[in-house]
N, C-alpha and C positions, 0 to 999 in steps of 0.2 A: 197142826202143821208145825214143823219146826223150822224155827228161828231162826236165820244164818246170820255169823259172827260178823262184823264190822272187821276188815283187811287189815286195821290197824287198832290194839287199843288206844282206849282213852289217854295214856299218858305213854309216849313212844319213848324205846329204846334209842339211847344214838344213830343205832344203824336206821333205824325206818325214819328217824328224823332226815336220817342225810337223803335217804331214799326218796322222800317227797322231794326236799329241795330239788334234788337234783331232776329229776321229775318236772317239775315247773319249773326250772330253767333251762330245762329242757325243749317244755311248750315252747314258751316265749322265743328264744333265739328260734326254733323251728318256725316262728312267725315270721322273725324277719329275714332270714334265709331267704325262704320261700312264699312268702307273701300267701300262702294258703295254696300254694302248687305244687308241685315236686318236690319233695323234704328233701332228696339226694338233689335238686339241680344245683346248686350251689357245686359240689364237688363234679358232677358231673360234666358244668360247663367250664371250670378252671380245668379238668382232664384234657378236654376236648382242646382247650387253648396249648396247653401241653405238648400234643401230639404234634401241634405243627412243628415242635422242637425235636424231632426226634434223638438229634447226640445229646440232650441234656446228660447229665449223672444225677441221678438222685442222691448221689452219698456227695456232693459238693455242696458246703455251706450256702455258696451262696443261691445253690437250687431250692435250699430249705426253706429260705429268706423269700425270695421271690414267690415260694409257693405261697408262705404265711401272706403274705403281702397281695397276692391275685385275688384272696380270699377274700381279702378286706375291700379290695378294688372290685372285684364282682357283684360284690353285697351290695354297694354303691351305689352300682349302675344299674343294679337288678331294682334298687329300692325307687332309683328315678325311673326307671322307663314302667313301671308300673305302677306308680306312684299310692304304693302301701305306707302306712304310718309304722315304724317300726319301733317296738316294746324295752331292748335293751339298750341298746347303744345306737343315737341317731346318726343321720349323715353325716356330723361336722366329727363325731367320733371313730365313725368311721377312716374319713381321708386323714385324719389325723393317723391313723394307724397305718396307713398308706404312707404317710411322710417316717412314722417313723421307720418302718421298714426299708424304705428306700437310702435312709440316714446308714440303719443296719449294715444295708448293699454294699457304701461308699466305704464302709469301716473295712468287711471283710474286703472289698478288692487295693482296700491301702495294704492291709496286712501282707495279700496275696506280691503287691510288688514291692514291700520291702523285705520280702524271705528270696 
């Protein structure tokens, strides 16, 4: 019977190094996304919140902002009402990323009223 080759040699090229990495941090944040449920709900429930906006523009800075920002607000809420341990980045790094996007928000709408 023959053999089959291991997916990776013993000693990786940069790319399949990168390839693992990115691979298992892959896993990982898909952990805390989704607590072991829906890999897409994370984006699917920041859509859904979305929708109820319907004039948003997606090409306005600060729709970029608030999206980054829902994401990290979602993860949040998703990680307390289900109460998963999460792998990369805890709660308190979380809202932290909440605060700074909201700091973001107040940047772009000074800009917007002093143009």
């Amino acid at each position: 019977m023959k053999q089959s080759k291991p997916a990776f040699p013993a000693t990786l090229t940069p790319m399949q190094r990168f390839i693992q990495e990115e691979a298992d941090l892959h896993a990982r944040k898909s952990a805390d996304y989704s607590g072991g449920k829906d890999p897409l709900g994370n984006f699917k429930r920041v859509s859904a919140l979305f929708a109820l906006y319907p004039g948003l523009n997606p090409t306005d800075p600060r729709f970029v902002a608030i999206s980054y920002m829902m994401k990290q607000f979602d993860a949040y809420l998703f990680t307390v009402a289900n109460g998963h341990q999460l792998k990369v980045e805890g709660v308190h790094e979380r809202l932290k990323d909440v605060s700074i996007y909201a700091k973001l928000l107040r940047a772009i709408e000074e800009e917007i009223s002093l143009s």
